[in-house]
C-alpha positions, 0 to 999 in steps of 0.5 A: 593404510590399513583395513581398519583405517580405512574404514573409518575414513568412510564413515562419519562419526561427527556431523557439525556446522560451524558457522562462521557468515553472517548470511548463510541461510542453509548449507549442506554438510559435505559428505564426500560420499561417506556414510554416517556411521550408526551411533555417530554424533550430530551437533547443533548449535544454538540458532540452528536446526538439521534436516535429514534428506533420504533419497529426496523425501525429508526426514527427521529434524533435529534441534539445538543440542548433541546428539546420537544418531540410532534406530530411536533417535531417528524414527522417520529416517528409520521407516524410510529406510525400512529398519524393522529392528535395530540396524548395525550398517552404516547408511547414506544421508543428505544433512542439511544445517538451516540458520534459525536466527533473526535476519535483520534490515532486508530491503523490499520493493515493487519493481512494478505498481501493483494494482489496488481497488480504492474506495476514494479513487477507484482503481489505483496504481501503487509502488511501496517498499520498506524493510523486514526482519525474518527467521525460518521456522518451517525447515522443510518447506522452507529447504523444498520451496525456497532453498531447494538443492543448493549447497550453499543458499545465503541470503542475497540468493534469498532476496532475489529468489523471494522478491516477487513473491513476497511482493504478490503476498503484500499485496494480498494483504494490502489488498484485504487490509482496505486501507484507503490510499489517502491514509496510507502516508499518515499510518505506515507504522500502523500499516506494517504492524496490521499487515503482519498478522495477514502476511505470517500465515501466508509465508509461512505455509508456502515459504516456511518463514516469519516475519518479526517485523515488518516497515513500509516507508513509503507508499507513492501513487502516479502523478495523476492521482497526485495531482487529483489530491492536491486538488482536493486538498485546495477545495478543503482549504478554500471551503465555502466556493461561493464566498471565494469567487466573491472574494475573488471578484471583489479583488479583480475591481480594484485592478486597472480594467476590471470592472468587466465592462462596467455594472452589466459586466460585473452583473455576468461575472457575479452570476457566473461565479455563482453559477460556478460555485453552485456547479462545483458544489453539487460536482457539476464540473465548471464549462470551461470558457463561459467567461468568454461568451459574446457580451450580447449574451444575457448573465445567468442570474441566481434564482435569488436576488438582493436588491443590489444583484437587481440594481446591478442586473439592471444597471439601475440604481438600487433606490429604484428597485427598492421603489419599484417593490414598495409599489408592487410592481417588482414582486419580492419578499421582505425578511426583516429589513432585508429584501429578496426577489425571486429571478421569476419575478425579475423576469416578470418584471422585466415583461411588462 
């Protein structure tokens, strides 16, 4: 071999990638310790950018298209390397080819609940996941902070290195987002697209990505706050208490044994399912058991009462409380052709 050839095995004169994958999302040009030749030739192609590395520090980025490699052409590489006028020499340089294209469908996930201030729950545990479509932007930040030195990086690399940190900056934006998780479920769609404009600047300063799309199929909570929705979701659907428990009192008459005891038994159920749907309403939480107290035990009766509640109360027909406030001996007042009796005036009643 002569000099002259073997110069030229030395030196680059074409720099390309032709790539071939489909999930290759960097790859470094294999120099074999050659210098690139000056004037030698550097072609990208369409979806792909080249970076130039000097010594670890990056320099100039080059875009789709031919082109020469000189003093003019590489103004950053040229001050990296000191060249006040036009140089002759060869020199030494890492190029790095970066696909540019959309990469579609890649999964994401919370391996774990993140936590999340609710305003109807408080402080929740949640687990999402769905899927993104991403493309680099950034090619040095994204070479520095994601890629690193690796000669090769595709994108199941990509998604390993990526998970927990695209996780952290979901839930940044989930988070500033303030959506309540009970409406989450009915605006995934809406979800994924507000959150891009929270997520895009984040990952794109530290990861030199963006996102062009981005789907959360589905958010779930612990069993726990399940259960608490599906009760609530029972309280909405029953609607006014008071009426449910008389409702469900009324169907307890019509079964074998299920008068309670009696007028005196119903008297103390009425009252407690009243006292019941009075507590629940104003978000007292029943007392578990009342309906078990000693029969001796006296009901506790609303504040006011018909004049059946009474009769009921008494174990009296109701003819006799309507006799005994048309005499005046039972306090009560007279709404139309309806009467109603304060408790207090029972109690009075009943002293004398």
């Amino acid at each position: 071999m002569g000099i002259i050839d073997y110069l030229k095995t030395q030196f680059l004169e074409i720099i390309q990638w032709e790539d071939d994958s489909r999930d290759t999302l960097s790859w470094r040009f294999p120099d074999q310790d050659q210098e690139i030749k000056n004037g030698a030739q550097l072609l990208v192609r369409e979806s792909q950018k080249a970076q130039f590395v000097y010594l670890g520090q990056y320099a100039d980025t080059f875009g789709p298209g031919k082109h020469t490699l000189k003093t003019e052409n590489i103004p950053v590489l040229s001050t990296l390397l000191g060249w006040k006028y036009n140089f002759e020499s060869p020199f030494k340089c890492d190029v790095y080819f970066v696909n540019t294209r959309l990469f579609t469908g890649n999964r994401w996930g919370t391996s774990n609940p993140i936590m999340l201030r609710d305003p109807d729950f408080g402080i929740v545990r949640v687990r999402a996941f769905g899927t993104y479509d991403f493309r680099i932007v950034d090619v040095p930040v994204f070479l520095k902070d994601v890629a690193g030195t690796d000669h090769h990086f595709r994108i199941d690399e990509f998604q390993d290195t990526m998970r927990s940190r695209f996780v952290s900056a979901f839930s940044d934006a989930l988070a500033s987002s303030k959506v309540p998780v009970l409406d989450l479920a009915a605006r995934y769609s809406e979800l994924g697209e507000a959150l891009l404009p929270i997520l895009n600047p984040i990952l794109t300063a530290k990861y030199g990505i963006e996102l062009g799309s981005f789907i959360v199929e589905n958010v779930s909570v612990p069993p726990e706050v399940e259960g608490a929705i599906d009760t609530r979701s029972s309280m909405a659907a029953i609607g006014n208490l008071n009426d449910y428990v008389k409702l469900k009192l009324a169907e307890s008459l019509t079964q074998p044994g299920g008068g309670g005891g009696g007028i005196a038994g119903l008297a103390a159920q009425f009252a407690l399912g009243t006292q019941i749907a009075r507590d629940l309403g104003a978000g007292v939480p029943p007392v578990i058991g009342a309906a078990g107290a000693s029969p001796s035990a006296p009901p506790v009766l609303p504040e006011l009462l018909s004049p059946a509640d009474v009769a009921r109360a008494l174990a009296v027909s109701e003819t006799d409380v309507l006799a005994a406030l048309a005499d005046g001996s039972l306090k009560g007042k007279k709404i139309g052709s309806a009467w109603r009796i304060p408790r207090a005036a029972l109690d009075e009643f009943l002293q004398h």
